[in-house]
LUMVODREN-174348 format. One line per field, with one value per residue (C-alpha): residue number from 0; residue in three letters; y, x, z. Coordinates in steps of 0.02 Angstrom, whole numbers, plus 50000, padded with zeros to 5 digits. Example, Ala and Ser with C-alpha at 12.3 -4.5 7.8 and 13.67 -1.06 7.14 Angstrom:
2
i: (0; 1)
aa: (ala; ser)
v: (49775; 49947)
u: (50615; 50684)
w: (50390; 50357)
This chain:
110
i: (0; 1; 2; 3; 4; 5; 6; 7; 8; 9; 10; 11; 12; 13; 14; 15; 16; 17; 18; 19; 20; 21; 22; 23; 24; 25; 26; 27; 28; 29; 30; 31; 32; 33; 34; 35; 36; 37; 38; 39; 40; 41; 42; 43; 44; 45; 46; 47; 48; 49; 50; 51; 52; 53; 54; 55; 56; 57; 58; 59; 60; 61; 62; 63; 64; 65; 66; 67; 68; 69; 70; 71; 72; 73; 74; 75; 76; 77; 78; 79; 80; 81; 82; 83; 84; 85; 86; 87; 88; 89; 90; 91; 92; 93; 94; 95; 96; 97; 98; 99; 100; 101; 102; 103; 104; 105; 106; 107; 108; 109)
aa: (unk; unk; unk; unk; unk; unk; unk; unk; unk; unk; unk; unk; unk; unk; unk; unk; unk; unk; unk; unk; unk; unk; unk; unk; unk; unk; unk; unk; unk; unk; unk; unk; unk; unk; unk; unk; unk; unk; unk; unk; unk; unk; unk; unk; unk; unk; unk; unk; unk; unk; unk; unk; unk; unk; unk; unk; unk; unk; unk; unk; unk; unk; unk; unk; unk; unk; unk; unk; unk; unk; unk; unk; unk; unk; unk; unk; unk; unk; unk; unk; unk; unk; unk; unk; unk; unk; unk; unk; unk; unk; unk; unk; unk; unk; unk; unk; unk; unk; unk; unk; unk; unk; unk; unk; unk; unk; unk; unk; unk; unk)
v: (50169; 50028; 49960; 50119; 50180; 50147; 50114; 50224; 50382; 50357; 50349; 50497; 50594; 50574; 50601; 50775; 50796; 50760; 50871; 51017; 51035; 51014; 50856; 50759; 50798; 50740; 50577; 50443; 50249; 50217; 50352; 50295; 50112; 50158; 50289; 50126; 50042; 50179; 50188; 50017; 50011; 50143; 50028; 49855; 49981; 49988; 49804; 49765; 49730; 49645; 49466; 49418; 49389; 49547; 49657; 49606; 49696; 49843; 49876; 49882; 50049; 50188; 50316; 50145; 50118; 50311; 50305; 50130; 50188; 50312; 50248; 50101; 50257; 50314; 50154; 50142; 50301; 50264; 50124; 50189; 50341; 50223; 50137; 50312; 50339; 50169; 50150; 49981; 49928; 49893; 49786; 49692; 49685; 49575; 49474; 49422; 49393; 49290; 49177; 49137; 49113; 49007; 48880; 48911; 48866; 48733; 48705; 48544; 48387; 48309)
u: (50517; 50402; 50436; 50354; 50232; 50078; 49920; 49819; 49942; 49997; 49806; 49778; 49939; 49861; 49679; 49752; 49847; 49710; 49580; 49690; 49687; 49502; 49534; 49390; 49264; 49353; 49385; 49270; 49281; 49284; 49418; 49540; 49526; 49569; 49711; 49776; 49774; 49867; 49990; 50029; 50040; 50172; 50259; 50246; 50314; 50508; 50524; 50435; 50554; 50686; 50691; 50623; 50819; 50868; 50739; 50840; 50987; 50873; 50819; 51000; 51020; 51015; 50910; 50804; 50765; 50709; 50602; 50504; 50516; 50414; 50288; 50265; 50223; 50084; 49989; 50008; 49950; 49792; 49751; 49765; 49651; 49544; 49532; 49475; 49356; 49280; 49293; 49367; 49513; 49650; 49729; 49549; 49556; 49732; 49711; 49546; 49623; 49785; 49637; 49554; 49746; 49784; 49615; 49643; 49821; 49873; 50062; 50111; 50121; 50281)
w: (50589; 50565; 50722; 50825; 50697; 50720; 50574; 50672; 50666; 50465; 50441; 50565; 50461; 50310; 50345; 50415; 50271; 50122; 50252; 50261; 50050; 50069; 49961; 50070; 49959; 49796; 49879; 49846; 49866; 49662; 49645; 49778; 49722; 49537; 49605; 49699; 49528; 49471; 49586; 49573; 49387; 49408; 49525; 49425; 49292; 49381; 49343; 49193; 49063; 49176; 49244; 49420; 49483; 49397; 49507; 49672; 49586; 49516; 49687; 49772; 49671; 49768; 49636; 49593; 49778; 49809; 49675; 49708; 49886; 49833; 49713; 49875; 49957; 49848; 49844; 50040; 50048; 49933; 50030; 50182; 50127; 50068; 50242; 50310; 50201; 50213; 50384; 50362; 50503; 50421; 50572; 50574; 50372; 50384; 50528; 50450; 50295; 50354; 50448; 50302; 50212; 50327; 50292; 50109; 50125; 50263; 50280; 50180; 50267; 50286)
């Protein structure tokens, strides 16, 4: 699906989504960048006691994949709300970001 979704309709889904529960309100900059925190906490949380190799392995099982599938999910989610809320351009934020990557750190020279 990545190929033919767009930024613009998982933000759209989800601004629809959070406005229908009348969850706009609640949703401030501070608390969507700690629930991104969060979120990613519970992600790091999956491979914190196993080696770096190991996680590779971790990941190939199926129950282990749904459920780091789905804590990637949440922190996607978060940021993209976050986006919304902001107003910041997510496409805009990256290629602006890779730019300045790419100054910070030049390909080695051979």
């Amino acid at each position: 699906m990545d190929k033919t979704t767009t930024v613009a309709s998982l933000k759209k889904m989800n601004w629809d989504f959070q406005e229908a529960r009348g969850w706009l309100s609640f949703h401030k900059p501070k608390h969507l960048a700690m629930s991104i925190a969060i979120e990613a906490a519970e992600l790091m949380e999956h491979f914190q006691w196993i080696d770096g190799d190991d996680s590779f392995d971790y990941i190939s099982d199926p129950a282990n994949r749904q459920e780091v599938s789905d804590e990637l999910a949440d922190v996607l989610i978060y940021c993209l709300h976050f986006a919304n809320v902001t107003g910041i351009d997510v496409s805009e934020a990256i290629y602006s970001k890779m730019a300045r990557n790419e100054s910070r750190f030049p390909l080695p020279s051979d």
